[in-house]
Every structure is written in structure tokens, then in C-alpha cells.
N, C-alpha and C positions, 0 to 999 in steps of 0.2 A: 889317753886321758890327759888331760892339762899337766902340769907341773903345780899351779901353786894349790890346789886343791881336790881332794879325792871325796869320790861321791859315796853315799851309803845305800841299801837297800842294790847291792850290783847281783843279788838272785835274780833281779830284771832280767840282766841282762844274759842270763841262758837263754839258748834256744829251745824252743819246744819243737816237736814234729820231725820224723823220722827223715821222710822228701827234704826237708828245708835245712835242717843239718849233712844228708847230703849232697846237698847242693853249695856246700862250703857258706850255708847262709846268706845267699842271695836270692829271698824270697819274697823284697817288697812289694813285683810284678805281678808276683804269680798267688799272691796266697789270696787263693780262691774257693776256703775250707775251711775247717772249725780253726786253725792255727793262726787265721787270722785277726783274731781277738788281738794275738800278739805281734804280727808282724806290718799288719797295718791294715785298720779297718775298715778303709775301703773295697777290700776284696769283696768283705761279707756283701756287698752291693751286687754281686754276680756270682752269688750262691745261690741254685737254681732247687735245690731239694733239701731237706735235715740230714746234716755232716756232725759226726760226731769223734773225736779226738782224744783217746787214752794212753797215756806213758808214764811208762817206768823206768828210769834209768838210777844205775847205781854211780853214784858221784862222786871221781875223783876216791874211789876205796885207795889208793895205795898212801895217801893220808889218813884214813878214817874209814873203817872197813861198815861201819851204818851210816856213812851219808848217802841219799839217795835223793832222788829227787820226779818229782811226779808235776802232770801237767792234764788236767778234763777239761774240755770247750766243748761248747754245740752250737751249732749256729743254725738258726731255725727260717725259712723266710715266712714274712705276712706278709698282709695285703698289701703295704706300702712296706716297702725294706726291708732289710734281715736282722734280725736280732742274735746275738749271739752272746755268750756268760762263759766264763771261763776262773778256773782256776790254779795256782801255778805253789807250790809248795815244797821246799827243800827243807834238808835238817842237816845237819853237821853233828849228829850224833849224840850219843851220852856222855857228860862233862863230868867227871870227879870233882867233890870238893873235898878239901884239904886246909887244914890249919896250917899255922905258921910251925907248930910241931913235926909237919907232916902226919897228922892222925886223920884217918878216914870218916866222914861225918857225911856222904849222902852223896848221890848222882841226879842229874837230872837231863834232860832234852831240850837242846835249843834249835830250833826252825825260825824261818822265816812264811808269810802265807801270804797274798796277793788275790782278792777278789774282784773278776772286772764283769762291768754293762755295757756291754759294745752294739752299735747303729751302726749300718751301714745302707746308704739307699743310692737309686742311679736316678742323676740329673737328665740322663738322655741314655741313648744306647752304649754311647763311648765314655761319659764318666761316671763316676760313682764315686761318692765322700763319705766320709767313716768318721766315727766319733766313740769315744772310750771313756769311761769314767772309774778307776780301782779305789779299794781300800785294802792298804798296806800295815801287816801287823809284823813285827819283828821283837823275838822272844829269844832274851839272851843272857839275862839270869832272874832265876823267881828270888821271892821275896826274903823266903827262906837262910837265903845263905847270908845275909846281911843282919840276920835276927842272931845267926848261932853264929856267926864271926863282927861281932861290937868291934873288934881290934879294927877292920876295915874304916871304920868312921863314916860310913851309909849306912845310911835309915832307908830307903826306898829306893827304888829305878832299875834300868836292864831290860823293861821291853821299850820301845818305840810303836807311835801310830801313827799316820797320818794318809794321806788319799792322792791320787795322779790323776791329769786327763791326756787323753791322745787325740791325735785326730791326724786324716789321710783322704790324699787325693790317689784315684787311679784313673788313667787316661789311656784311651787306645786310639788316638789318630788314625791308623792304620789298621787294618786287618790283621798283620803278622809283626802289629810293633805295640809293646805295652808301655808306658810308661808312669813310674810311682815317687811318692814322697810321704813319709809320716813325721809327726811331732811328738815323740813319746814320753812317757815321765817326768810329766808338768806338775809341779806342784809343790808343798809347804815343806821345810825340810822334815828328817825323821829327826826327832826328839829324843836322845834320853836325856831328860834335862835336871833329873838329880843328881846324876855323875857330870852337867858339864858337857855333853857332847849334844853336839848338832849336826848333821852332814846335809848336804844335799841329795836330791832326787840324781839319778842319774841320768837327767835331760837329754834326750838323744834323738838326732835327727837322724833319717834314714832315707837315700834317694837311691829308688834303684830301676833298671831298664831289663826290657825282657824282648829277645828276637825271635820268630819262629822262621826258620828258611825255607822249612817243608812244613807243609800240612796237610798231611794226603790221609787217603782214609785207611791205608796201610801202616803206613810211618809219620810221624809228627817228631820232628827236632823240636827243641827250645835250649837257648841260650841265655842266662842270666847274670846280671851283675849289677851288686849293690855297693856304694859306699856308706860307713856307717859312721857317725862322729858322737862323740859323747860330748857334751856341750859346754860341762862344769870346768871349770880351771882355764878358761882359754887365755890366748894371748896374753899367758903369764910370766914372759920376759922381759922388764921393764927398757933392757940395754939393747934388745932388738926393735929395729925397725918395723912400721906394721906388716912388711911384703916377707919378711924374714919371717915372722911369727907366722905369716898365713901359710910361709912352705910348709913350716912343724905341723902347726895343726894338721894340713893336706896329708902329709908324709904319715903322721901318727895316725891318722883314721886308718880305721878298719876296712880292707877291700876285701870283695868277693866274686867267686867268677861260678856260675856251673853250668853244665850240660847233661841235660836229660833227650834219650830218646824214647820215646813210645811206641813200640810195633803191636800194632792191630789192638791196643787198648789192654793188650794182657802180660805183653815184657816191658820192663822197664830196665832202663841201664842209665845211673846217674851218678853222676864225679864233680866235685868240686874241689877249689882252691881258698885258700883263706889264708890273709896275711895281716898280722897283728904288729907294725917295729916294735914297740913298746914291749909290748906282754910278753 
């Protein structure tokens, strides 16, 4: 992520789907499933039957033993294209509130929730284009604590709303060569604008490539790898050159590498790599 500014609403940026997480998140080729909602909606264009996608993961407990985090898609096809609806929901637990006494006066639950409308249809046999439209609601203090704590000097605010659009190309030139790109978390920034804050969507482009060496009716390799960039903050060195800036950016993005193989459609074996400098 950039230097001179950090984006909000970054629940986006979890992964959803069990494959796609092990695949060290190199899924922009391949997702050709309900998790495509999220990784980029032009898979849903070569979704051949109704896919549907449930998880539960507990998140990050060894800060916060109730964050968890959940993920529902379906991707359905009609006549013309796939439709597909997903949603993405984390919490970061129950918050104590507390006076400036330290006296105890009530808890509550802060989440974030993300509803998305996802299109995905094929221009021909070899591509297919995806389109996404979310509304973003982020809850992160109620009203409440601002009523019984006056000393704070807020009257109202703590959640944020606002909406993203995505969109994505998938190409298969090839028989055994896929290639992808998505535009993800376009849009107004999130809001709480009685405390003063504003951030950004965390704008993110995703290009990723998929090889299959074998695809026999026995065994099917696939090889994948995506780079992933968050878009907000760039080229925020003023005293570097622009070719110096373009290394950091390159350096700083997210890489991803993974290997699945498939024997006779019933073993799976998949590994990935993921490199973060930054994080």
C-alpha cells in the first residue's frame, strides 16, 4: 500500500474460498465458482451449473478470540450470463465501553458487511467480462456511547456507507493458457463524517495468469500466479524519480504463485506462496 495514504473498508481485502486461499491467492485465472463474485467476475462467465460458497473462518483470534469472519456467494447461470450475489461479513468482536473514570457502562459489536450484484457473460468462447456492483456498511461505534459519554464532544457518527464497482476480463488464447485482470473497489470514499474521517476504497487491481501443462483425463496440473496492487497512495515519494517510484510500487505489490493438481477429479493437492514486503 502507498505511503502517503491508507485505504479503509481493507475487510475487502480478505480472501474468501478455501482453493483460493490455498493457492497463496492466485485466483484471478481460475475463479470459475461462486468466489468469483470476489476475485474477479469474469469467471462467473464460465460457470456452467449453480455454485454455491459457505465459510467460516475464525479471524486473527489471538488478538480477539470473537473475530470471525464469514463469506456466502452463488453464482447461478441464465439464459444470457451468470449471475451471481455474494456476501462478505467480519466483526472484530465486542468493544467495552468505559469512562474516563474507568467505570463500566455497556459493550457492543463492531462488523463490517459488504453486499455485492455480480454479471458475468462470454463475448465468445475465449472471453468472458464481469461486472460488480457492492454496498459497503461499516459499524464501529452506535450512537449510544456518544449520548452517555457528552465529555467526548460527539453528538453522532461511527458507522460509514458508501458502494464499489468491479469489473474483469478473462481470456484464454490458448487451450492450456488463461489469462486475467480485475478493477476492484471503485468508488466514493467511506464516510464517517462527524468525527472528520474520510478514507478511501481500497482500489485494487488484480492481474493474474493460469498454465495447465497436463490435462489429461487422469491428472490435470494448473499453475497460477497473480500480482496484486492496491492502488490508493501511489507514487507518494515526491524526492523520487517516477522509475524509482514505479520499483516500490512493483516491489510493494502483492505476489502470488500456486500449484494444484487433480487426479481423476477426486484428489486434490494444492500449495501456495504469498509475498507481502510491506505487511
Amino acid at each position: 500500500i502507498g505511503q502517503a495514504r491508507r485505504p479503509g473498508a481493507v475487510f475487502l481485502l480478505i480472501w474468501p474460498g478455501a482453493r483460493a486461499t490455498a493457492l497463496g491467492g492466485a485466483y484471478a485465472a481460475t475463479a470459475e465458482d461462486a468466489t468469483a463474485c470476489y476475485y474477479n467476475q469474469a469467471g462467473l462467465a464460465f460457470v456452467e451449473r449453480t455454485m454455491i460458497t459457505l465459510q467460516h473462518a475464525n479471524w486473527l483470534p489471538g488478538l480477539h478470540p470473537d473475530m470471525y469472519y464469514e463469506y456466502a456467494g452463488v453464482a447461478k447461470p441464465m439464459k444470457i450470463g451468470t449471475l451471481g450475489l455474494n456476501i462478505i461479513y467480519l466483526t472484530t468482536g465486542k468493544t467495552e465501553v468505559r469512562n474516563e473514570a474507568g467505570v463500566y457502562i455497556g459493550e457492543y459489536t463492531t462488523f463490517d458487511i459488504a453486499m455485492g450484484l455480480n454479471y458475468g457473460f462470454r463475448v465468445n468462447e475465449r472471453l468472458g467480462l464481469g461486472l460488480g456492483w457492492k454496498f459497503i456498511y461499516s459499524y464501529l461505534v452506535p450512537d449510544w456511547v456518544w449520548k452517555r459519554m457528552p465529555e467526548l464532544g460527539i453528538d453522532q457518527g461511527g458507522t460509514g456507507i458508501t458502494y464499489g464497482f468491479d469489473t474483469g476480463v478473462l481470456y484464454k488464447p490458448l487451450r492450456l493458457l488463461t489469462l486475467a485482470a480485475a478493477l476492484q473497489n471503485i468508488g466514493p470514499n467511506i464516510s464517517y463524517t462527524e468525527s472528520g474521517s474520510s478514507d478511501p476504497l481500497p482500489y485494487t487491481l488484480r492481474l493474474g495468469v493460469k498454465v495447465e501443462p497436463i490435462a489429461s483425463r487422469i491428472v490435470h496440473i494448473g499453475i497460477t500466479a497473480d500480482i496484486t496492487k492496491i492502488l490508493v497512495g501511489m507514487f507518494a515519494d515526491p524526492e523520487k524519480s517516477f522509475f524509482e517510484n514505479l520499483g516500490y510500487e512493483f516491489e510493494e505489490a502483492w505476489k502470488s504463485l500456486g500449484l494444484e493438481i487433480n487426479y481423476y477429479d477426486f484428489v486434490r493437492l494444492r500449495i501456495g506462496y504469498f509475498r507481502d514486503t510491506e505487511g
